[in-house]
C-alpha positions as semicolon CSV with decimal commas, in nm:
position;residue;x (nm);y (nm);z (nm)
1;X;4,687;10,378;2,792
2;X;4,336;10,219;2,904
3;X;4,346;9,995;3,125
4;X;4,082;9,694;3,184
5;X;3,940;9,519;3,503
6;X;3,745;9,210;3,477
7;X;3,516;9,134;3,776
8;X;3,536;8,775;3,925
9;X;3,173;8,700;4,074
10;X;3,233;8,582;4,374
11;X;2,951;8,280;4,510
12;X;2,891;8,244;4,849
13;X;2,631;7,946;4,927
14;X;2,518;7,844;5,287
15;X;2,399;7,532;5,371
16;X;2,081;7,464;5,610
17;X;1,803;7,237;5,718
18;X;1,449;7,373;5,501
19;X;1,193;7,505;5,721
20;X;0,826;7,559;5,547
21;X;0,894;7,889;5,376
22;X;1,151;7,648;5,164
23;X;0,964;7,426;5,069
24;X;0,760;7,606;4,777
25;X;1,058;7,705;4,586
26;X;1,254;7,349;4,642
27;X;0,947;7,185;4,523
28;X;1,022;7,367;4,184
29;X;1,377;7,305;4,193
30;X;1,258;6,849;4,180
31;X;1,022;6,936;3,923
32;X;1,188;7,098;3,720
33;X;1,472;6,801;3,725
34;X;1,203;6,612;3,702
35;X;0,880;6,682;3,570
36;X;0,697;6,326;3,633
37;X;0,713;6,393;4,007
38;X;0,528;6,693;4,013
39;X;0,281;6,584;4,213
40;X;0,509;6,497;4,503
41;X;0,561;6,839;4,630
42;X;0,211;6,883;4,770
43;X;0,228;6,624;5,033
44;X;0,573;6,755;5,181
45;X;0,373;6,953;5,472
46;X;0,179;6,655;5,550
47;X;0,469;6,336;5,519
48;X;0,422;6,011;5,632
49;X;0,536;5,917;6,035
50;X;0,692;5,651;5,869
51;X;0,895;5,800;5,620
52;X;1,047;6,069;5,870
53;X;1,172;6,278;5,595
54;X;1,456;6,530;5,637
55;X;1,538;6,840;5,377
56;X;1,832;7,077;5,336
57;X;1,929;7,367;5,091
58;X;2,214;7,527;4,975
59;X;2,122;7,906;4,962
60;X;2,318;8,172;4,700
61;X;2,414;8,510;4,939
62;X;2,431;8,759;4,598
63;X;2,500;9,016;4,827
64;X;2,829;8,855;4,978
65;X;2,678;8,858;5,313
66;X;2,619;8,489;5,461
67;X;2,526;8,643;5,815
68;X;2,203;8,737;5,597
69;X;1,952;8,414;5,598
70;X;1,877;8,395;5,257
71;X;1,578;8,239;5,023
72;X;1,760;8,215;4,731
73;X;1,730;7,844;4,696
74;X;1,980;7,686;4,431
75;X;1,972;7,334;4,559
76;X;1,805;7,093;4,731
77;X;1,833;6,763;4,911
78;X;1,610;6,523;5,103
79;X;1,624;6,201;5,268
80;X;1,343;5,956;5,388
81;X;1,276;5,601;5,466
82;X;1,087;5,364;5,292
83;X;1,092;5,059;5,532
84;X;1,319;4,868;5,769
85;X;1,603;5,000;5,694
86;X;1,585;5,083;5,352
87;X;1,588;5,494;5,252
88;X;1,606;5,671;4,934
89;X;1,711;6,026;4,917
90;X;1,709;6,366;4,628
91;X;2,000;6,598;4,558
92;X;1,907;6,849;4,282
93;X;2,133;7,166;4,142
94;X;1,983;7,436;3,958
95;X;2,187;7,455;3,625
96;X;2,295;7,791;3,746
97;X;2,543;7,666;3,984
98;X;2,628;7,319;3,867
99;X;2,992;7,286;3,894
100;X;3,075;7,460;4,204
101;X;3,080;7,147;4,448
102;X;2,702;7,212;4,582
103;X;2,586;6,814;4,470
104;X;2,891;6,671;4,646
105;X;2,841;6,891;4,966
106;X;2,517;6,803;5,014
107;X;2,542;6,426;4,891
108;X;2,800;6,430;5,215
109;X;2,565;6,548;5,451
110;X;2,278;6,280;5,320
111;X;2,553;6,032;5,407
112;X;2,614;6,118;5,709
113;X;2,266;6,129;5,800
114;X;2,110;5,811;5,690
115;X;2,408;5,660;5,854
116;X;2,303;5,865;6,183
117;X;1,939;5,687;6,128
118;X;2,065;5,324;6,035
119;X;2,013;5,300;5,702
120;X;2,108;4,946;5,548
121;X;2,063;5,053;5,220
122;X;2,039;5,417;4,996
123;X;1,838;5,442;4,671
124;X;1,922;5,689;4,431
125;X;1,695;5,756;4,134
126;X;1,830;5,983;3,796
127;X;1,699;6,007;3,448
128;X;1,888;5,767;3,218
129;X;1,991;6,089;2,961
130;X;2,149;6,286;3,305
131;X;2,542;6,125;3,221
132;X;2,733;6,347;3,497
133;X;2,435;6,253;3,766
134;X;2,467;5,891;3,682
135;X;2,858;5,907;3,690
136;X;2,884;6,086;3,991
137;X;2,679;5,769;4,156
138;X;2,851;5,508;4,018
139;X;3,143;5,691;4,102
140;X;3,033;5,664;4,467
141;X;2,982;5,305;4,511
142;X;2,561;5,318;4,350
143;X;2,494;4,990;4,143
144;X;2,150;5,005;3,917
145;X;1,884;4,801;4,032
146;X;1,598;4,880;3,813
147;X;1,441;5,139;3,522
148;X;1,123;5,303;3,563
149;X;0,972;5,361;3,250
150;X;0,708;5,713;3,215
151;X;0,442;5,668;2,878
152;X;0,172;5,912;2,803
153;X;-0,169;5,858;2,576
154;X;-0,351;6,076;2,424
155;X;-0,738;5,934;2,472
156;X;-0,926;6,128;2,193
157;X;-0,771;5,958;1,856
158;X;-0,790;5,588;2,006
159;X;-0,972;5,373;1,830
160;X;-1,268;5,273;2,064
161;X;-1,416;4,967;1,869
162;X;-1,078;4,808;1,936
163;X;-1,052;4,909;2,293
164;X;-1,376;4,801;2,355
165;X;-1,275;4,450;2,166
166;X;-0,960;4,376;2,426
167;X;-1,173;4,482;2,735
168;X;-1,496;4,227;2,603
169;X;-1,225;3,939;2,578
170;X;-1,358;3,641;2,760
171;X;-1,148;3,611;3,103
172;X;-1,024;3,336;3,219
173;X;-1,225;3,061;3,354
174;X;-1,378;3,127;3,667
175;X;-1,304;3,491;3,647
176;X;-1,548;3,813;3,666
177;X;-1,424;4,153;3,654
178;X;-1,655;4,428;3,762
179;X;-1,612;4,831;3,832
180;X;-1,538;4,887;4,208
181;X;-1,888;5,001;4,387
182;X;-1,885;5,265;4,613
183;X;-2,026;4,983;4,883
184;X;-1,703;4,814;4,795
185;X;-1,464;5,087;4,819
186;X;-1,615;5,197;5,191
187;X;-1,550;4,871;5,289
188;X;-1,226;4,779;5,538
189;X;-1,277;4,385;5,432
190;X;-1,210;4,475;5,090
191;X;-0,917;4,641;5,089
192;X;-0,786;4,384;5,337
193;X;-0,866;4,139;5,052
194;X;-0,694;4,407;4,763
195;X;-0,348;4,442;4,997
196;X;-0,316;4,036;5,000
197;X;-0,381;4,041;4,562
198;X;-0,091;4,312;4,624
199;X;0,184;4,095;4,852
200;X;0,114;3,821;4,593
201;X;0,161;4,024;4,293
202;X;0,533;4,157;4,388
203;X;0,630;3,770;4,233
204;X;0,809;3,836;3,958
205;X;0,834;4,230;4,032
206;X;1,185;4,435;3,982
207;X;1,252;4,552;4,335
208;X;1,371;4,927;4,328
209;X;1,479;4,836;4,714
210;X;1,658;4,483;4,695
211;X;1,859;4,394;5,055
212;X;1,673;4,252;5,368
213;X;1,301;4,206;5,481
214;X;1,009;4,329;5,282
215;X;0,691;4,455;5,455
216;X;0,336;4,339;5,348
217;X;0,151;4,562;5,163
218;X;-0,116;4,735;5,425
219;X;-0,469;4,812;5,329
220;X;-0,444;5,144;5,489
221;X;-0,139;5,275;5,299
222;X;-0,353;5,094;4,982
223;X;-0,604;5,266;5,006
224;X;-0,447;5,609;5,061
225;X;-0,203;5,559;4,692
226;X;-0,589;5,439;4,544
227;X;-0,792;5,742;4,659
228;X;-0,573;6,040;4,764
229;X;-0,742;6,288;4,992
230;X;-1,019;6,092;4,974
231;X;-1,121;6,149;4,570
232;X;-1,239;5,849;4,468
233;X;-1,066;5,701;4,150
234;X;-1,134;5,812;3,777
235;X;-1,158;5,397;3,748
236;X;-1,153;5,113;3,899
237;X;-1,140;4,756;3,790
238;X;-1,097;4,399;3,961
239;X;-1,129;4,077;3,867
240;X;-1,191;3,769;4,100
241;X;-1,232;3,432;4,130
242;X;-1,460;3,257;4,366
243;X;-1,462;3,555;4,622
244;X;-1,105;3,598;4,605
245;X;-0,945;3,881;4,405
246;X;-0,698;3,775;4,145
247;X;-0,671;4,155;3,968
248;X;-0,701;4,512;3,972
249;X;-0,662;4,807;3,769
250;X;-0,677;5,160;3,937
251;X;-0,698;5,539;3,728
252;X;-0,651;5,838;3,968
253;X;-0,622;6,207;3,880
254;X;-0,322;6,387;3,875
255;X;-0,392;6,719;4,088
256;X;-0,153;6,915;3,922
257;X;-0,230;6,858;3,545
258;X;-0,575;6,727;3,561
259;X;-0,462;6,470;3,297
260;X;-0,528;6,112;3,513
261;X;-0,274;5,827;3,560
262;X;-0,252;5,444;3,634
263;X;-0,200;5,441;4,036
264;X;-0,122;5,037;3,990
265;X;-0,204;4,694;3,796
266;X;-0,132;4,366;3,952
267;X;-0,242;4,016;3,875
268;X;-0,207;3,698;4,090
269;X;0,055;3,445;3,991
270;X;-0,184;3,224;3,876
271;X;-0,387;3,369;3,648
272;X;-0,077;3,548;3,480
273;X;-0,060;3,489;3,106
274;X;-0,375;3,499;3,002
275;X;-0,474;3,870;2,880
276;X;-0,592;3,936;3,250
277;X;-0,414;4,284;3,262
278;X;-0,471;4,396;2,919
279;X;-0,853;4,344;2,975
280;X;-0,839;4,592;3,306
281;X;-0,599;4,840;3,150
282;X;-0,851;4,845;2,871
283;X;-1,171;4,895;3,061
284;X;-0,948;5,182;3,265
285;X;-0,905;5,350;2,924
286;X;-1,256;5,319;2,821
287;X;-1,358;5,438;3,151
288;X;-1,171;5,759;3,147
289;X;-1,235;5,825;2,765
290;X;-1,614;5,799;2,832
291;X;-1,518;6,020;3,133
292;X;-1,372;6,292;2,921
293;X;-1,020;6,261;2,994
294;X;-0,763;6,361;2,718
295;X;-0,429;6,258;2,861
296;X;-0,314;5,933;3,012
297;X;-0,005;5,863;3,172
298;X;0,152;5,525;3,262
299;X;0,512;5,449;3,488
300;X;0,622;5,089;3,554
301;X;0,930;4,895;3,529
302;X;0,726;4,566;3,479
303;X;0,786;4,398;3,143
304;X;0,440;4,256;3,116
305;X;0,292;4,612;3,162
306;X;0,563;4,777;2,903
307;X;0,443;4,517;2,658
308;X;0,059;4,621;2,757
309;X;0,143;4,990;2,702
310;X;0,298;4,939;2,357
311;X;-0,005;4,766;2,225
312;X;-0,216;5,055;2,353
313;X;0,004;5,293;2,152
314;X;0,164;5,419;2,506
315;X;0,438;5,702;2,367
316;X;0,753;5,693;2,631
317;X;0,815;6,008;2,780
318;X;1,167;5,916;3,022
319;X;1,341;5,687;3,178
320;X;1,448;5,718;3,559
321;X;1,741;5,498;3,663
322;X;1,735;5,374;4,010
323;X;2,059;5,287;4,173
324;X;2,096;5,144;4,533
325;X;2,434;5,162;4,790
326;X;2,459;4,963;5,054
327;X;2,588;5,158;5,365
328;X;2,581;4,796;5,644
């Protein structure tokens, strides 16, 4: 008679605040949940004051020892503040190990902690195809506020007697647009002048964040989103009227594809409606086409801009879901 013994694989998982070893591998863990935020890794040794960000693991012990500190990342989790009191937070499970109570574990301890720090209010962001991630929210008291919308364009086939067409469109009266100068862009007045076209332009704007005060936009933080590390933008666009600026339209590279993106659009209230956008979108893509750029990629959850991007020929690539919980 043969007998037959089936191993059971035992899992043993520690949890633990990331030190900078960490961070490399859960950096791959987020981008591999979610590829349009690849760039975000790179600034985690060099955060914000403001955000004050806080990361934890869960760590797989193959060996069955947990006294051994292990580097097996299989899950990660993060929490940081936007403003006031408003944070947002990641918790991301390698497929490997889904279903063995690491989300809920560390979902807990991001709880506990933003409560710790005073948080008013929790965003949660998940792709709108990930059913168990956005169950698992709702399922904890997360209500959507908003979808952010990814597009890509591929520069080469566009037709560039057309392009050229929207961006020679007459702009409203009153208004110029011309290219950023380098003058311009060294210039503390003017992006004073860019973060008040920015606190005007949230009318009308989804807000990923809703629940108490919002700060005004500063020209600091501005210009940092508008020319990371210092590299100025692949192009730059605004339109004004009577020395006040009414527009803008901003193209920055993407470090870790070398494809380039839209870092923002905004338009003043009261020149809305009149093709203001499409023109600067449109001089953006002519811009980085003459440039040599091949790939283009878009995010917003603006319906103005969605209805830009379409008429561009924008292809949509996801769909992230944010979700907010109010904790006060």
């Amino acid at each position: 008679m043969v007998g037959t013994i089936l191993a059971r694989t035992i899992h043993i998982f520690t949890y633990r605040a990331l030190d900078s070893r960490d961070l490399e591998a859960a950096g791959r863990l987020l981008v591999e949940a979610y590829p349009h935020r690849a760039d975000e890794p790179r600034f985690w040794h060099q955060p914000a004051p403001s955000e004050r960000p806080q990361r934890w693991g869960a760590f797989h012990h193959s060996s069955g020892d947990s006294r051994q500190l292990s580097r097996e990342i299989v899950a990660y989790a993060a929490l940081w503040k936007v403003e006031w009191e408003k944070f947002r937070f990641d918790v991301v499970v390698s497929p490997r190990y889904s279903g063995n109570g690491i989300g809920r574990r560390l979902f807990d301890r991001v709880i506990h902690e933003a409560r710790l720090a005073g948080a008013a209010t929790l965003q949660a962001r998940a792709c709108d195809d990930a059913v168990r991630a956005l169950a698992f929210l709702t399922r904890r008291g997360f209500v959507e506020t908003m979808r952010m919308r990814g597009f890509v364009l591929e520069l080469m086939p566009l037709d560039t007697g057309a392009l050229a067409a929207l961006a020679g469109v007459a702009p409203p009266p009153d208004v110029s647009i011309a290219a950023v100068s380098p003058a311009e862009a060294a210039d503390p007045g003017f992006w004073s002048r860019l973060a008040d076209l920015q606190g005007a332009a949230r009318e009308g704007w989804p807000d990923p964040d809703p629940g108490g005060p919002v700060s005004p936009p500063q020209p600091a933080e501005l210009r940092s989103m508008l020319t990371p590390s210092g590299e100025p933008p692949v192009a730059f666009f605004v339109a004004s009227r009577r020395h006040e600026l009414v527009g803008y339209s901003c193209l920055i590279r993407r470090r870790t594809s070398g494809d380039v993106r839209f870092a923002a659009t905004a338009v003043h209230p009261e020149v809305r409606r009149q093709g203001l956008a499409t023109m600067l979108r449109a001089r953006c893509l002519l811009a980085a086409r003459g440039a040599g750029c091949a790939t283009l990629r878009s995010s917003s959850g603006n319906e103005a801009i969605l209805r830009i991007n379409a008429r561009f020929g924008f292809k949509q690539t996801h769909c992230e879901v944010r979700l907010v919980r109010r904790l006060k």
